[in-house]
Backbone bond lengths (Angstrom), bond angles and torsions (degrees), N, CA, C in turn:
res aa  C-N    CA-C-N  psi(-1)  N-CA   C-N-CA  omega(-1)  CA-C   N-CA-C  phi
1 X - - - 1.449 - - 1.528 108.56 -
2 X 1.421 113.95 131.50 1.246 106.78 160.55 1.483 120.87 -148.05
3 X 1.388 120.59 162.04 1.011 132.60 -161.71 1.623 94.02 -121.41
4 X 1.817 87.42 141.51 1.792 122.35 179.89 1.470 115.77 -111.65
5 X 1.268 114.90 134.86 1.597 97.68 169.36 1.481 98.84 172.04
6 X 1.085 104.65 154.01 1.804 106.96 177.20 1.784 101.49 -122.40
7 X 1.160 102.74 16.80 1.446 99.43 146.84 1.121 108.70 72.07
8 X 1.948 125.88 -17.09 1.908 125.32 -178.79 1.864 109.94 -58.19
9 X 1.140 100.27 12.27 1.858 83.11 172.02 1.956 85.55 -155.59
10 X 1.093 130.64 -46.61 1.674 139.74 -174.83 1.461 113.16 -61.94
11 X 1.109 137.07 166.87 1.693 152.77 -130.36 1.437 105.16 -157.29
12 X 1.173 135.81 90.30 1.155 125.73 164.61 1.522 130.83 -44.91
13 X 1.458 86.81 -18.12 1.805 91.92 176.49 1.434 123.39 -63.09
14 X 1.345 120.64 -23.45 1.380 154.25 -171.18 1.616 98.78 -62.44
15 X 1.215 115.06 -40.53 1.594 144.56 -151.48 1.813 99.87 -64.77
16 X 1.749 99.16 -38.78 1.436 119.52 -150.82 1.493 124.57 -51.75
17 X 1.451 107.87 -31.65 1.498 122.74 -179.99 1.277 94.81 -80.82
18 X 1.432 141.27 -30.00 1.542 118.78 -179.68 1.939 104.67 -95.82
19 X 0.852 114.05 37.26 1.801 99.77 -175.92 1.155 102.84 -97.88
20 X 1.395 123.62 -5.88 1.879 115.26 178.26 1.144 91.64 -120.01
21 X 1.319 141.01 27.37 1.780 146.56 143.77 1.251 99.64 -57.21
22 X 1.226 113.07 114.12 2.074 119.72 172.94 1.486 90.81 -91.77
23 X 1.626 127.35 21.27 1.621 111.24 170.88 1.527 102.11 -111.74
24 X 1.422 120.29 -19.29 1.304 153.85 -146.08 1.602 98.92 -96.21
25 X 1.762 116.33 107.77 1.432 92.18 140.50 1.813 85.38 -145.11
26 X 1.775 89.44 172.27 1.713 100.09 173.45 1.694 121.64 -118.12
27 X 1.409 99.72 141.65 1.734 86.48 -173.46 1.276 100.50 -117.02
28 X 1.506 125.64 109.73 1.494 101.24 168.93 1.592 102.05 -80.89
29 X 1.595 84.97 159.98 1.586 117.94 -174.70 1.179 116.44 -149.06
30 X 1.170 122.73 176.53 1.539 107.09 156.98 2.089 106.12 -128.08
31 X 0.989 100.50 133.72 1.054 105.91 -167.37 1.719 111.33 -71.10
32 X 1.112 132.58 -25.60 1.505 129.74 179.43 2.105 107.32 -84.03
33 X 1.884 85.13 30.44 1.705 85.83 179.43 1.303 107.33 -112.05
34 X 1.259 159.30 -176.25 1.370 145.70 122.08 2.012 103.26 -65.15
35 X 1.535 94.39 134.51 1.218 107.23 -159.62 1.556 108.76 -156.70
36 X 1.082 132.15 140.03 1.701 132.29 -164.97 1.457 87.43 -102.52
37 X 1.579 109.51 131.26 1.131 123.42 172.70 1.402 98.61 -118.44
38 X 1.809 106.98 163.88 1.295 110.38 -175.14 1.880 121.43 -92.74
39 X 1.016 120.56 159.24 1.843 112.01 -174.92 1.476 99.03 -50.64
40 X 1.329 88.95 158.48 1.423 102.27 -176.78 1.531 100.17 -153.77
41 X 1.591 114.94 167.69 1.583 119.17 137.88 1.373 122.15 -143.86
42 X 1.281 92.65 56.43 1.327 106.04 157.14 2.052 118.88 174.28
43 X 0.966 130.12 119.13 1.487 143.25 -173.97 1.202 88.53 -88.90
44 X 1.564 112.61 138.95 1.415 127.26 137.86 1.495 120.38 -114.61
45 X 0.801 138.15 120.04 1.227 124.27 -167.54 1.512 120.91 -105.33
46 X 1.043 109.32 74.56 1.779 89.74 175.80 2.105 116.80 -105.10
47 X 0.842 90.14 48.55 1.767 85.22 162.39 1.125 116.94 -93.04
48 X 1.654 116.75 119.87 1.284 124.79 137.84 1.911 93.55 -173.10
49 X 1.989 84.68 156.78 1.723 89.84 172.66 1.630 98.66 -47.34
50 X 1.238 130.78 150.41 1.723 127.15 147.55 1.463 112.79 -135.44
51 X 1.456 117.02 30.93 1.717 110.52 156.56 1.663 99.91 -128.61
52 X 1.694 93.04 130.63 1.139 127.89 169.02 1.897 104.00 6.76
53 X 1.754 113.74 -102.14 1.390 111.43 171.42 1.267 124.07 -27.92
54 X 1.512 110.56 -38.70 1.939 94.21 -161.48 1.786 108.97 -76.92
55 X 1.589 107.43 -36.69 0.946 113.01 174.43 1.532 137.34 -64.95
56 X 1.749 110.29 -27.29 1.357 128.59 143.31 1.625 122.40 -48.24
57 X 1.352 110.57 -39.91 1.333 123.88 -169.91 2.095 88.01 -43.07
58 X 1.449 86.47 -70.41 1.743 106.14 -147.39 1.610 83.97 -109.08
59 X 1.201 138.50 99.07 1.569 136.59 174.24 1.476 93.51 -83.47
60 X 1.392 141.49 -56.02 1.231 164.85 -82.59 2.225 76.46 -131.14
61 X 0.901 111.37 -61.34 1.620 120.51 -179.17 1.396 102.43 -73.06
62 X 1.526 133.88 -33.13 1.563 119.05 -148.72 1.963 81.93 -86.52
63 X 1.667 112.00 -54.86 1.318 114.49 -178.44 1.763 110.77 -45.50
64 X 1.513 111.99 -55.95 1.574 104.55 -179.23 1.761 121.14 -40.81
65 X 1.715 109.65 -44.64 1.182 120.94 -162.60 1.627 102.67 -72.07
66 X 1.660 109.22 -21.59 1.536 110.51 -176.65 1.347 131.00 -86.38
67 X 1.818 97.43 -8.38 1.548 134.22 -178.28 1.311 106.79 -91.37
68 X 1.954 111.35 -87.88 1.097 100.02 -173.03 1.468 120.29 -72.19
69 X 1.281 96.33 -54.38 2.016 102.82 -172.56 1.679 87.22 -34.06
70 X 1.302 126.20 -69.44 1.913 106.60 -164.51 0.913 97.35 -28.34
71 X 1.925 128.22 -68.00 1.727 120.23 -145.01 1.286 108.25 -75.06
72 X 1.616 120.33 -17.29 1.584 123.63 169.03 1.244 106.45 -35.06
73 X 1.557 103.44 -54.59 1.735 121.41 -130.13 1.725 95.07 -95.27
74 X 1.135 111.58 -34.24 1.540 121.12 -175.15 1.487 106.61 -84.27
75 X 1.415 138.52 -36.40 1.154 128.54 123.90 1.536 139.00 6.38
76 X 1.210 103.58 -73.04 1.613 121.23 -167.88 1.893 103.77 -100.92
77 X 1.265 96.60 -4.70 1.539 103.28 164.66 1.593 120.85 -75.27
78 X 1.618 94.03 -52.09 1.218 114.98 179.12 1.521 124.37 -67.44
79 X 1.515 114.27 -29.47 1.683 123.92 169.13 1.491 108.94 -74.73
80 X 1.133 121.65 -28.11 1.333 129.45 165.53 1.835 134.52 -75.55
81 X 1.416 85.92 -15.49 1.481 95.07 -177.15 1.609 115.69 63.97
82 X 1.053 103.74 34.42 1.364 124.68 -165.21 1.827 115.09 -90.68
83 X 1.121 144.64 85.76 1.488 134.86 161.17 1.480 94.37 -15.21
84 X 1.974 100.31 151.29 1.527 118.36 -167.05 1.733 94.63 -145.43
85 X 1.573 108.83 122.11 1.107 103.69 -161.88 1.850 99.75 -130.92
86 X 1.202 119.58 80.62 1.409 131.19 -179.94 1.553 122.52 -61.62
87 X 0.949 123.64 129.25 1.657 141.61 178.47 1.505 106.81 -105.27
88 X 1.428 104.54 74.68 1.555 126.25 141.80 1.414 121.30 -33.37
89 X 1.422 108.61 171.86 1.940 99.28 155.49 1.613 92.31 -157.76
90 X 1.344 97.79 179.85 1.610 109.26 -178.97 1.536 113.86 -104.83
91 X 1.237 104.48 33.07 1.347 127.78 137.32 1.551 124.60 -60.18
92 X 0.950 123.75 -26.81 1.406 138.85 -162.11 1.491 101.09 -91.14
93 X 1.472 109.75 -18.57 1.907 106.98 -179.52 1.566 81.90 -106.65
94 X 1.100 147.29 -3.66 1.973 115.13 150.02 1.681 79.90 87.01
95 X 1.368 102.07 -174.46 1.398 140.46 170.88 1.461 106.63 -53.52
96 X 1.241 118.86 69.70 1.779 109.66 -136.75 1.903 93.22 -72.82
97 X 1.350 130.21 165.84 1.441 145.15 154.36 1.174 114.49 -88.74
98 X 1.198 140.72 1.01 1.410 146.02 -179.94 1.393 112.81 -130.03
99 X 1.503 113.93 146.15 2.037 99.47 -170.60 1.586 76.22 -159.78
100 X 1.107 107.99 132.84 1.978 127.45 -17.19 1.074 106.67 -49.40
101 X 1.593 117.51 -148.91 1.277 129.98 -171.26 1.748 99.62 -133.74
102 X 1.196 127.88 121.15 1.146 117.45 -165.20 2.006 99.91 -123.97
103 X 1.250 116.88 130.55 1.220 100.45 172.50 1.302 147.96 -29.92
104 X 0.968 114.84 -26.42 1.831 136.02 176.92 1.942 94.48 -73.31
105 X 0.936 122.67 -39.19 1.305 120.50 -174.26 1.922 117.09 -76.74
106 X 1.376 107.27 114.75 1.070 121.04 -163.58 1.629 120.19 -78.81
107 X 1.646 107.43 2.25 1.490 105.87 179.36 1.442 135.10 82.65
108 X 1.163 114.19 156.60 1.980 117.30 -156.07 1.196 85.77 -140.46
109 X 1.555 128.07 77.48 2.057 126.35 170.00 1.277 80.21 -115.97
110 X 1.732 96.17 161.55 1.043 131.01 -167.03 1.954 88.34 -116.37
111 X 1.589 116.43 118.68 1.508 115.49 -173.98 1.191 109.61 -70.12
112 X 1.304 128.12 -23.78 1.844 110.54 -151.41 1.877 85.90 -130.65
113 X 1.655 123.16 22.86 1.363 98.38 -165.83 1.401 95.60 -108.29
114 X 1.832 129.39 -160.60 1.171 129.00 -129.54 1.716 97.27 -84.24
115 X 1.613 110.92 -21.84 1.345 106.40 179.88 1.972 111.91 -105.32
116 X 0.769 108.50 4.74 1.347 131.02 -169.86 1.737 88.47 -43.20
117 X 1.491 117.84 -54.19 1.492 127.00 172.94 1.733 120.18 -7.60
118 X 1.703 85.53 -72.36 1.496 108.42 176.36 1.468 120.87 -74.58
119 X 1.677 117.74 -53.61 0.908 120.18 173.79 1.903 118.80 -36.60
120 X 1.648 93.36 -80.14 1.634 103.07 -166.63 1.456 104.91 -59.36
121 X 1.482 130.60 -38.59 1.616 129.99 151.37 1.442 111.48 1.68
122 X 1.788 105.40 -80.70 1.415 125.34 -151.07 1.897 96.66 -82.42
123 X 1.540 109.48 -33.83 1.455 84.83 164.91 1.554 132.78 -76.81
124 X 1.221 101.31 -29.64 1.620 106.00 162.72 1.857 105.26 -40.49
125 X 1.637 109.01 -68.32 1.514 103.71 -167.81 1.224 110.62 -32.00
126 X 1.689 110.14 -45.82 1.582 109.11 -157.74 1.697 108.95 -76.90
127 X 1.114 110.76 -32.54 1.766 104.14 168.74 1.146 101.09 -53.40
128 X 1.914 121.64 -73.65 1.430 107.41 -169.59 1.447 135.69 -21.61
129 X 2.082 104.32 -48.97 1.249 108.56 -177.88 1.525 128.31 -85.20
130 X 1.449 106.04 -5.17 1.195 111.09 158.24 1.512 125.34 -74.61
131 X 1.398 115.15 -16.32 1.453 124.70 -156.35 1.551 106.88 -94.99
132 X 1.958 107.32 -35.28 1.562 116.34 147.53 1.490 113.95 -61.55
133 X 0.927 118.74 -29.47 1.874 106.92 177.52 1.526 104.79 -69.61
134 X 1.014 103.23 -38.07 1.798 110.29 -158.22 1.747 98.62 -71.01
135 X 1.459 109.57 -49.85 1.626 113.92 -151.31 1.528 109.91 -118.20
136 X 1.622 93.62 -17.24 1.911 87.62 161.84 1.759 108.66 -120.15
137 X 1.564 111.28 -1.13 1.484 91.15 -176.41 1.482 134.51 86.60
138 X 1.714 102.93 7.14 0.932 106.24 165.55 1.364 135.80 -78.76
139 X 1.534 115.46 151.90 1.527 108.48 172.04 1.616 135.04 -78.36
140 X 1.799 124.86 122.80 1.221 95.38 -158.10 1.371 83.17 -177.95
141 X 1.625 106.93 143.21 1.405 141.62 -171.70 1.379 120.09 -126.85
142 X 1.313 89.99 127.11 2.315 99.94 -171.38 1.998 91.96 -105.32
143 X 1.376 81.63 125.03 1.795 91.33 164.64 1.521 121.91 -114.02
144 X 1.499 113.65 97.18 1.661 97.25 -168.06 1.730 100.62 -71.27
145 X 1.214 110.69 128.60 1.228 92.00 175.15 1.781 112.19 -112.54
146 X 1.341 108.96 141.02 1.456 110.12 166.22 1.510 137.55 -78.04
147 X 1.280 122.19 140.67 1.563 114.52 -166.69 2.375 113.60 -23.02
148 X 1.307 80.18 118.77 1.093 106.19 172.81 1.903 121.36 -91.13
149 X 1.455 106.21 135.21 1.980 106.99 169.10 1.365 102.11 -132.05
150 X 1.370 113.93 153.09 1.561 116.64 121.52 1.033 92.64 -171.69
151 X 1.773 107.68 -136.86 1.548 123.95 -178.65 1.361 109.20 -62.89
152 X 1.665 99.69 161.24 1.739 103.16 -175.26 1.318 129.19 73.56
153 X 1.494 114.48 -14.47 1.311 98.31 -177.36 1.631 109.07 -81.20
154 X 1.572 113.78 168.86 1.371 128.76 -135.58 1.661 72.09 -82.11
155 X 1.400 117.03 151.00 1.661 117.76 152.75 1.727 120.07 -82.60
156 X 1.257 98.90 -4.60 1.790 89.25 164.80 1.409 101.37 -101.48
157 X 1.201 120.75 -15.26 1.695 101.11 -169.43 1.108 141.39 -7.43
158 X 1.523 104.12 -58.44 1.508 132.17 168.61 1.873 117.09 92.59
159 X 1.387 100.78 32.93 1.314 109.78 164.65 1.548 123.81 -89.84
160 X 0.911 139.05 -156.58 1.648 142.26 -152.76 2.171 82.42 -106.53
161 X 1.393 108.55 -66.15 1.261 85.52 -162.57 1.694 123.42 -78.10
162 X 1.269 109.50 -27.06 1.310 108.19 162.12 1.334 126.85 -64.61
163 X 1.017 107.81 -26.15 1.640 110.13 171.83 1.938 108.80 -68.46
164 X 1.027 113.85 -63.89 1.623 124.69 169.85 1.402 115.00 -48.50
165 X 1.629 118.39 -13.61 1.440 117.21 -172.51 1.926 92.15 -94.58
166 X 1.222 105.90 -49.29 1.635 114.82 -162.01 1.893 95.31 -75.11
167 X 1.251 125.31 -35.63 0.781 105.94 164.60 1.369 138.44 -78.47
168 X 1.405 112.21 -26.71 1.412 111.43 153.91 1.605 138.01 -53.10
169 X 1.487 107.92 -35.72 1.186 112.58 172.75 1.693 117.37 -85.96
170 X 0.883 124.10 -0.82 1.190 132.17 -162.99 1.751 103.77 -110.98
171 X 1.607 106.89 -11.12 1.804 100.80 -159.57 1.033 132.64 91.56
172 X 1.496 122.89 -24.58 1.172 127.01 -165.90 1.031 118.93 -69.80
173 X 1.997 144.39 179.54 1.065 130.10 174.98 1.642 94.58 -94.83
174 X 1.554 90.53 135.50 1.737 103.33 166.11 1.037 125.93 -75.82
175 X 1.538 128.03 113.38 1.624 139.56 -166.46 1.204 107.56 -92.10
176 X 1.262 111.35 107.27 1.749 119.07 168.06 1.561 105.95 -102.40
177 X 1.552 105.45 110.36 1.434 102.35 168.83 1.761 130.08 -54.38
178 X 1.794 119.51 154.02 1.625 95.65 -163.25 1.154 144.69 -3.02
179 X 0.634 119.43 145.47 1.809 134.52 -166.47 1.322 139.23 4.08
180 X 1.427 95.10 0.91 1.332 98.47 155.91 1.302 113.49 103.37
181 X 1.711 114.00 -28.25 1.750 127.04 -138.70 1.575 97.26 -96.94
182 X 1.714 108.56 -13.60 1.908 114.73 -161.86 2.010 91.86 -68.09
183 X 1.348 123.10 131.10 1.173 134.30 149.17 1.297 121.64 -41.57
184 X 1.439 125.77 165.41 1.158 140.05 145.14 1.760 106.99 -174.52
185 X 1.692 90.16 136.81 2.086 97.54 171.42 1.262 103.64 -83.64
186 X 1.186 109.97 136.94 1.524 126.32 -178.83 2.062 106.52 -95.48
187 X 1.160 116.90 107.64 1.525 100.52 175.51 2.097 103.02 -110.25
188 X 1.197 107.77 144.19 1.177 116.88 178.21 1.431 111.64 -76.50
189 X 1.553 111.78 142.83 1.807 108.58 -168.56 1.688 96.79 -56.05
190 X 1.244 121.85 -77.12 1.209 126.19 -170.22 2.009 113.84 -17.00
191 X 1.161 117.72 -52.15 1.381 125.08 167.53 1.605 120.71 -56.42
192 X 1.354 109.72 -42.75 1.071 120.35 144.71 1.198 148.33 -38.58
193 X 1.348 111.80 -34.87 1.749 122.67 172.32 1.560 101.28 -94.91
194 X 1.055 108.68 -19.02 1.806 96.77 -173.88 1.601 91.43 -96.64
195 X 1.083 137.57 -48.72 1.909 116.63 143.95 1.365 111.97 8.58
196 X 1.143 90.68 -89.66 1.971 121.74 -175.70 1.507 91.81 -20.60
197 X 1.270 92.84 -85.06 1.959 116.70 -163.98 1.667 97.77 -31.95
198 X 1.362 102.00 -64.99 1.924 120.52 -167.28 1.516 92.45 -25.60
199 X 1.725 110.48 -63.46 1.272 125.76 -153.39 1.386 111.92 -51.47
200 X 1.402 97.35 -57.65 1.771 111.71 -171.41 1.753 107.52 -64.88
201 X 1.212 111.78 -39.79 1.165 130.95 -170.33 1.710 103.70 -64.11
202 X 1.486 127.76 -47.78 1.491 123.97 170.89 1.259 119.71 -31.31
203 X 1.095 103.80 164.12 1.941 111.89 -171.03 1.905 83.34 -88.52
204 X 0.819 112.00 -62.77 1.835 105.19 171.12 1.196 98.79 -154.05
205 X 1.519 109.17 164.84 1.685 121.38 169.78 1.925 96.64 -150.89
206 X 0.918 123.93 116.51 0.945 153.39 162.66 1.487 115.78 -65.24
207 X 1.674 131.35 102.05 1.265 129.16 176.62 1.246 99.14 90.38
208 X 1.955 115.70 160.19 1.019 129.83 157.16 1.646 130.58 -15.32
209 X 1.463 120.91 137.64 1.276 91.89 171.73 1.970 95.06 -131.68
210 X 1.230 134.40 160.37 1.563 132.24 169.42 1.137 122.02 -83.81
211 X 1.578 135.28 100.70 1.448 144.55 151.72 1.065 115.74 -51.11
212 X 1.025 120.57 108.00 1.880 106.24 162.78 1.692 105.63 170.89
213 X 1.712 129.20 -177.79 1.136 132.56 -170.67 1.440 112.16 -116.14
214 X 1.290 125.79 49.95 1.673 124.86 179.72 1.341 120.26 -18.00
215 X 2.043 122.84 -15.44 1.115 130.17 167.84 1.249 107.30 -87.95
216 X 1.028 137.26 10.00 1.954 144.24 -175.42 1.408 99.20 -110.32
217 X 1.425 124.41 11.38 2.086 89.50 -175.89 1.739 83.05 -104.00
218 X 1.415 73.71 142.89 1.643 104.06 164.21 1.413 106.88 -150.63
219 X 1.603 116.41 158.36 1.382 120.52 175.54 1.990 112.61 -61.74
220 X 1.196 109.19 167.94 0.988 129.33 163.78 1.985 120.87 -39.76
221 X 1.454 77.26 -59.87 1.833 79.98 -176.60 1.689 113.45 -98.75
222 X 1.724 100.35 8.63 1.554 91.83 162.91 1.745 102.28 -105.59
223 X 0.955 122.97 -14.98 1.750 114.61 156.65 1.407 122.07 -44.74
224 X 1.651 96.45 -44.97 1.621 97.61 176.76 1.054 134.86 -86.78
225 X 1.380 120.62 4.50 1.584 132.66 153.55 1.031 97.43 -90.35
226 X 1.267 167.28 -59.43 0.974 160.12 168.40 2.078 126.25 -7.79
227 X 1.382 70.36 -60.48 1.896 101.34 174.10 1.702 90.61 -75.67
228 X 0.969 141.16 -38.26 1.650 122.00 -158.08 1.553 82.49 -87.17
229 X 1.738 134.30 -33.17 1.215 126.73 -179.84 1.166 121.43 -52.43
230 X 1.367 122.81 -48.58 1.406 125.55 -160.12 1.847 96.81 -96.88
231 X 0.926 91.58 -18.73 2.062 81.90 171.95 1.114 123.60 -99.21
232 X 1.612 107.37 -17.59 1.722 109.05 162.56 1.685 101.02 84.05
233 X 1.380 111.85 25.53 1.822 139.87 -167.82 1.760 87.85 -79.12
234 X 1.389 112.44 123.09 1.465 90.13 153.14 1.657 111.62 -114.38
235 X 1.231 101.22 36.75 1.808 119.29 173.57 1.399 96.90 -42.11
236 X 1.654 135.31 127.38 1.433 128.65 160.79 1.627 111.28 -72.90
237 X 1.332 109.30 145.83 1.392 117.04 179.30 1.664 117.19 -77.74
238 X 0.706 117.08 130.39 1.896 122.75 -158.56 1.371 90.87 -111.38
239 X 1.191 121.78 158.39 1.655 134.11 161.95 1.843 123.03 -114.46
240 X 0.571 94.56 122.00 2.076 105.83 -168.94 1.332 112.11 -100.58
241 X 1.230 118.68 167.48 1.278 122.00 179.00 1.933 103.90 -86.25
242 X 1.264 97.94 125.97 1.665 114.24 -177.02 1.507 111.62 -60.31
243 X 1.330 123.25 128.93 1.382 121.83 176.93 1.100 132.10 -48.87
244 X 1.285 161.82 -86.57 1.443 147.26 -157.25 1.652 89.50 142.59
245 X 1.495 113.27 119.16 1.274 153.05 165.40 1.940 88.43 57.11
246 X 1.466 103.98 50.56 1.471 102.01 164.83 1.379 125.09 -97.56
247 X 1.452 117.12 139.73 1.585 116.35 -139.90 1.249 88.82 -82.11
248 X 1.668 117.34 138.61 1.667 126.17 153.76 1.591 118.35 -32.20
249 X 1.422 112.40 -56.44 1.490 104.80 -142.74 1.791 81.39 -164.77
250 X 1.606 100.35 135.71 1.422 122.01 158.16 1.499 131.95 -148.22
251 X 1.148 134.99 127.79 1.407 141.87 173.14 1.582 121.28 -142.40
252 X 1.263 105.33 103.69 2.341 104.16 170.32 1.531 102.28 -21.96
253 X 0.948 111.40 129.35 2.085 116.09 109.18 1.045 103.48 -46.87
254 X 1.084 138.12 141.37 1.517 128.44 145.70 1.721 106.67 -121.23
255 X 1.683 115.11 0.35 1.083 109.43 178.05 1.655 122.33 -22.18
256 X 1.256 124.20 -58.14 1.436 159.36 -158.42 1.838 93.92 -68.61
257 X 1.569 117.75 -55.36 1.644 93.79 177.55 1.437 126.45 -96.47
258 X 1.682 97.69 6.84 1.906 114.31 158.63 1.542 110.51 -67.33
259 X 1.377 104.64 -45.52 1.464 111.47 -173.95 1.836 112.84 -68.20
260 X 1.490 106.62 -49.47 1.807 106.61 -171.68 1.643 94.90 -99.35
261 X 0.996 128.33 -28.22 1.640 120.06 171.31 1.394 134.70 -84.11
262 X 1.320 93.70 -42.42 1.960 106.98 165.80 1.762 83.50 85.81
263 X 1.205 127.44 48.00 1.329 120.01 -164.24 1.930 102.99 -129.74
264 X 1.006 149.12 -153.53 1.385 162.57 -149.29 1.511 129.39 74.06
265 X 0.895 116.22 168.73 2.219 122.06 -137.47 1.888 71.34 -106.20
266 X 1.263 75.79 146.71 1.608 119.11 -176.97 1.533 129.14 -111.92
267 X 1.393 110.39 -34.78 1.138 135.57 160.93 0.851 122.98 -70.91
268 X 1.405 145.71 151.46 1.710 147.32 -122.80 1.590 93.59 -175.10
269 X 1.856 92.40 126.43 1.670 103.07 -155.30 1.729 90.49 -59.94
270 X 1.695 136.47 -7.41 1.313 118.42 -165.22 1.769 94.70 -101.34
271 X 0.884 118.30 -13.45 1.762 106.72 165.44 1.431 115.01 -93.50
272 X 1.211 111.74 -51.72 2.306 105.35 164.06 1.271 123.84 -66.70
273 X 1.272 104.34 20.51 1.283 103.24 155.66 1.460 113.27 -134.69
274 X 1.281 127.08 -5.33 1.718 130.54 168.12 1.731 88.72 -80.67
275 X 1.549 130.69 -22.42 1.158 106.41 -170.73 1.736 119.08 -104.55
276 X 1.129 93.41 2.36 1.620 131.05 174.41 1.093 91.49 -84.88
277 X 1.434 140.76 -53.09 1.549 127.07 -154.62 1.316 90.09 -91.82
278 X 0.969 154.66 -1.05 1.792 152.37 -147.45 1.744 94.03 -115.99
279 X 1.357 126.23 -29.14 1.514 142.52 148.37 0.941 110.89 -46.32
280 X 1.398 122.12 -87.25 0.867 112.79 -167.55 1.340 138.11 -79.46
281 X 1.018 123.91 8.73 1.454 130.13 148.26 1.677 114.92 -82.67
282 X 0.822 115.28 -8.11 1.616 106.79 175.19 1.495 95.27 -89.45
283 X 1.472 121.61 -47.44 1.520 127.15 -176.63 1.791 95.66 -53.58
284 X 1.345 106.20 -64.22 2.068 96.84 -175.52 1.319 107.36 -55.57
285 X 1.426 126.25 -25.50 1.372 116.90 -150.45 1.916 125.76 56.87
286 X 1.382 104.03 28.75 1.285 124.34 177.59 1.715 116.47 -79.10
287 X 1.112 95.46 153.10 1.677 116.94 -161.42 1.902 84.92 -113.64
288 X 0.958 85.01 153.11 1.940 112.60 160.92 1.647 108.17 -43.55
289 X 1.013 108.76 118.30 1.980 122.03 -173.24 1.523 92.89 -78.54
């Protein structure tokens, strides 16, 4: 097994439980390079920034890594005879008009606006990798996945739950952008990796498939009581000015990877996130607010 990454958004610290793995090594690289990778049979691919700031940071890198690194990666899949297992997101349905969001539905993004980076990026990947399935025959699986938590994630990231965790533990006031009322499904990593597996693991699946916990959407400003609940934060909740082309409301279908995976999240946004907060207080080294 090995692990890729050039590390512009990832933690080597993360790394630590596998470093006395004699199956285990890591190469950073950067993937929008030409770069010798080692045999394999099987790619997963998940590189790219995918929270809001990091990917704003560097648009110019998040789009390259979604361009070339794919054709890198689909490349060296394909000389290998290797299954190709892509990490989409539901970014790709935009500000969606339809709720849930069901694969068949092609999305409401805005091309040239502030997230356009990530967004049109990750739909590009997914044509690309459809376009090797189609015209070279390769083998290969798209996972849109929906906002993801748990342990490990970075405390600057700058997503909804890490942000509400660091600010909760820390005192600070918790910033919920406008009003509070915009949705999002919360899926726990752990549900998430057995996703992964389901996917690669099928005899085939053909097209997109939806990651995520359709039992996780909650609004914005009920996440953040939520987070002051389970940390015992009495941080007051503040209101901010709302980002720019930030989506109302999101939740999977996931009909589609119940049906070809036999798969769906198990975890319950009120335990992945008491076990999320149990992180991140060991990561702050924070005491009771």
């Amino acid at each position: 097994m090995v692990g890729v990454d050039n590390l512009s958004t990832g933690d080597e610290r993360n790394l630590a439980p596998l470093r006395s793995n004699p199956r285990f090594r890591f190469l950073r690289r950067d993937l929008r390079r030409p770069t010798r990778l080692p045999d394999c049979d099987a790619v997963f691919h998940l590189a790219s920034p995918a929270s809001p700031p990091r990917y704003q940071e560097d648009p110019i890198g998040t789009l390259e890594v979604n361009a070339v690194g794919t054709a890198h990666l689909l490349a060296h899949a394909r000389a290998q005879n290797a299954r190709f297992v892509i990490t989409s997101t539901s970014e790709v349905y935009g500000d969606p008009e339809v709720h849930p969001q069901p694969e068949t539905y092609w999305g409401h993004v805005n091309p040239i606006g502030i997230r356009s980076c990530y967004d049109e990026g990750k739909r590009f990947a997914e044509a690309l990798t459809v376009a090797w399935q189609r015209q070279r025959g390769s083998d290969v699986r798209i996972a849109r996945v929906f906002n993801t938590y748990g342990p490990n994630m970075d405390p600057a990231d700058g997503r909804a739950v890490s942000n509400f965790m660091v600010q909760a533990w820390t005192g600070t006031p918790i910033t919920v952008h406008g009003n509070g009322r915009q949705s999002r499904s919360f899926c726990y990593v752990d549900d998430l990796v057995r996703g992964l597996l389901a996917l690669h693991d099928a005899p085939r699946v053909d097209g997109p498939v939806n990651l995520g916990n359709p039992r996780g959407e909650v609004t914005l400003i009920d996440l953040a009581r939520r987070v002051r609940r389970v940390t015992g934060s009495s941080s007051p909740i503040v209101f901010v000015k709302r980002s720019t082309d930030d989506p109302e409301q999101r939740r999977p279908d996931i009909r589609r990877a119940r049906r070809l995976l036999g798969w769906a999240p198990t975890v319950s946004l009120e335990d992945g996130l008491q076990r999320t907060s149990a992180y991140f207080q060991r990561r702050l080294g924070a005491g009771r607010q």
